[in-house]
C-alpha positions, 0 to 999 in steps of 0.5 A: 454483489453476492458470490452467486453472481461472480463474474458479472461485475467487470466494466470491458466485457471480455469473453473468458473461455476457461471455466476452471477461475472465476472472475475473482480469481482471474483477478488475482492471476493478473495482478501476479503476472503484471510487471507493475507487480513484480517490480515492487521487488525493487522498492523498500518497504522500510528499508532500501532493498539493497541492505545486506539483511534480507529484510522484507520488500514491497513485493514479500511484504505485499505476498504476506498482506496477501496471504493474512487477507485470504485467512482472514476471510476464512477465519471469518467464514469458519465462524458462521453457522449458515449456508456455504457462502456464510456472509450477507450477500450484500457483504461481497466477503471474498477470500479471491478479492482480499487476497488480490486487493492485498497484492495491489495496494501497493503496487502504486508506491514509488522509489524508496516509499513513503519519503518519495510520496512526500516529494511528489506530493510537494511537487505535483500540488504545485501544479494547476490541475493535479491534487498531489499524489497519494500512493493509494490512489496511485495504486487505483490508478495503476490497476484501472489506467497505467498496468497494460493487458489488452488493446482494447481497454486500459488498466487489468480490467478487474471486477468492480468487488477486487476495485472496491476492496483496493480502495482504502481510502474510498474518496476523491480528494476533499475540497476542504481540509476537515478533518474525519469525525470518527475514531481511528479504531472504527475501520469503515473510514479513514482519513485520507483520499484515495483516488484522482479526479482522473480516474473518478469515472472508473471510482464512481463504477466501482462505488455504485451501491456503496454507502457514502465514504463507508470502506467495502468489507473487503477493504477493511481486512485487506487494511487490517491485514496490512497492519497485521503484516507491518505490526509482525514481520517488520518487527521480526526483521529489525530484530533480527537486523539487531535494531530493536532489542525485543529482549530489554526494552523495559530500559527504553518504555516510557521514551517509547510511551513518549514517541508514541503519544507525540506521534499519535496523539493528533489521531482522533480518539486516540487514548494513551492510557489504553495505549500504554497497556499495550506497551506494557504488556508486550515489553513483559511479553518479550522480556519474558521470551527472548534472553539476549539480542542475538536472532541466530541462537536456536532458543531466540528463532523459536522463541520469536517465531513462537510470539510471532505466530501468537501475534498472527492468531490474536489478530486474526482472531480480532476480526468479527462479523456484525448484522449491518454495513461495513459487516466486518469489525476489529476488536479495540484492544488488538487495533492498539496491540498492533500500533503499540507493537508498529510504534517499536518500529517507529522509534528504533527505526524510521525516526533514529539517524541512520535511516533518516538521514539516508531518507533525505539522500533518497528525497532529493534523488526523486526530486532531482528525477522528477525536475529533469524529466519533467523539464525535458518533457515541457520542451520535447515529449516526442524528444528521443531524449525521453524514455519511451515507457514515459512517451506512452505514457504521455500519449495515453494521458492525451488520449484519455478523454476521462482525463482531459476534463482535468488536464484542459489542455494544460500541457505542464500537468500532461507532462507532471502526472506523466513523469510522476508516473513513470517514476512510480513504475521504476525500482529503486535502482533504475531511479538511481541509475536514471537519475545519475544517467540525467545528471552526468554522473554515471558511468554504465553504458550506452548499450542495453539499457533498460529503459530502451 
């Protein structure tokens, strides 16, 4: 859909009375005013969200993919000599939908992240009828089931562009384990599924007229502004936490080579010579700025936010319009700039002890969570014992006809998709309390809880 047709590609036809947004833009406005949304303050984005550091969260980080999306566009728009629009119509470039398809792409993620994706993957692939759990097609089905607004019609009710470009991985799950045949550097694809079958009707609106699994445009910067955001400002934090010493990692570089070779070797296409530059370069570049590990002198803030800022402008930069479908392209060298500058996060960080052993902690709290309430479902889903946000949601699972093909009056996997819900619309301290609550462990009281 071009930009001259906005608005008219919303499934529930809802009449709007304002003439000041467009339909991209009410988009955006309700992804910001939805409780899916804001509670993403209380979910980790490496890090548990309790830590003393003011290190990033779901919610900032997704403010800031939102954000470098927008600019992307416009970096993208400033580079064309045509009419107003500038791109191709067929294209659907939108700053509005880049922006809000960055504030949604995680509003699906569960507790303590990607750990927690782990565990419910494990849980629900157990169960006949479910594919598992993915967290971006939990985030799908957030926006088009889960995130309320209206009686008349479930989900946001958000235009078929702003879904397109939420689909990262624009795929049901695959009947096979093949794995993908192009490169990880060519952005129209990638490796995993995205939706469940249960929302395959809404996928398959969103899709018509899409080329096969090829992303939307769209798409491809919202990822790329994730990765940008992830590459940039996790770094910056876990320096600033004293966990990454930008200053002197030339003592570390070839276990850091190492890490990465290990870890990324299994991605399709990727070379480690090319690899390695990066961390070549970037080692020099930091060596050369930062002169001691302490974030609070005033030589090290500017400096880091000099480099920081240097890095923002590469990767937006990176970002170059092409003739034909996906219509958007990312330079080579800056894709394994960022995973070169991601890896350093991966090897002070997510694979050393204190996180990982704080992870296993956080597995089985979701573990434990889900078990129980998926046992007290499968007695009694009217039970009072139940909490009444996963009572609703089990009676719209029933009410669902697109879901029914895939339940088939199979009472176990009503209840599993309903209770991995439901975990997937808590934050990180109401699974805590729920869990410990369930397990005879806490000691808060009765009166105004929050589940109520």
């Amino acid at each position: 859909m071009s930009e001259g047709t906005v608005g008219t590609d919303r499934r529930h036809k809802v009449q709007e009375k304002d003439s000041y947004r467009d339909a991209y833009q009410r988009d955006r406005d309700r992804v910001l005013y939805s409780s899916a949304f804001r509670r993403l303050a209380g979910v980790a984005q490496v890090a548990a969200v309790n830590e003393q550091l003011v290190l990033h969260n779901r919610l900032t980080h997704s403010l800031k993919v939102a954000q470098m999306g927008r600019r992307l566009v416009q970096h993208l728009r400033s580079q064309t000599d045509g009419p107003e629009s500038g791109f191709p119509p067929e294209s659907d470039l939108n700053e509005d939908v880049v922006e809000t398809a960055g504030l949604v792409h995680d509003i699906g993620h569960p507790p303590f992240g990607h750990i927690a994706e782990e565990v419910l993957d494990q849980r629900l692939a157990q169960v006949p009828g479910l594919e598992g759990f993915e967290g971006n097609a939990q985030s799908f089905r957030v926006v088009t089931k889960l995130a309320r607004r209206k009686e008349e019609h479930m989900g946001l009710n958000l235009t078929r562009a702003t879904l397109n470009a939420v689909l990262k991985y624009p795929r049901l799950k695959p009947r096979d384990s093949a794995k993908p045949t192009t490169s990880w550097i060519d952005r129209g694809y990638g490796e995993k599924w995205g939706t469940y079958q249960t929302e395959r009707d809404d996928f398959k609106w969103v899709r018509d007229g899409s080329g096969g699994e090829l992303r939307s445009a769209n798409a491809i910067l919202m990822d790329w502004a994730d990765d940008i955001s992830y590459a940039t400002h996790d770094l910056e934090d876990y320096f600033r936490a004293g966990l990454i010493p930008l200053h002197h990692l030339s003592v570390d570089k070839e276990r850091i080579v190492k890490h990465g070779r290990r870890r990324l070797k299994k991605v399709n296409g990727f070379n480690e010579y090319r690899f390695r530059e990066q961390i070549d370069a970037i080692v020099g570049e930091f060596g050369e700025s930062l002169k001691s590990q302490c974030w609070d002198t005033r030589e090290n803030r500017v400096q880091m936010n000099m480099i920081t800022s240097n890095h923002l402008t590469r990767l937006v930069d990176a970002v170059r319009l092409v003739g034909e479908a996906p219509y958007v392209e990312v330079d080579e060298e800056s894709q394994y700039r960022v995973a070169a500058l991601k890896e350093l996060t991966w090897f002070y960080v997510i694979d050393r002890p204190p996180l990982a052993i704080q992870q296993e902690g956080q597995k089985r709290i979701i573990g434990s969570l889900f078990d129980r309430l998926l046992m007290c479902m499968e007695k009694s889903p009217n039970s009072p014992k139940i909490p009444i946000q996963l009572r609703v949601i089990y009676r719209d699972i029933k009410r669902d006809d697109e879901a029914k093909g895939t339940f088939k009056g199979d009472k176990e996997a009503r209840c599993a998709r309903a209770v991995a819900d439901y975990i997937c619309l808590l934050t990180e301290a109401q699974a805590v309390d729920l869990g410990n609550r369930l397990a005879g462990r806490s000691q808060s009281s009765m009166f105004g809880t929050w589940f109520n």
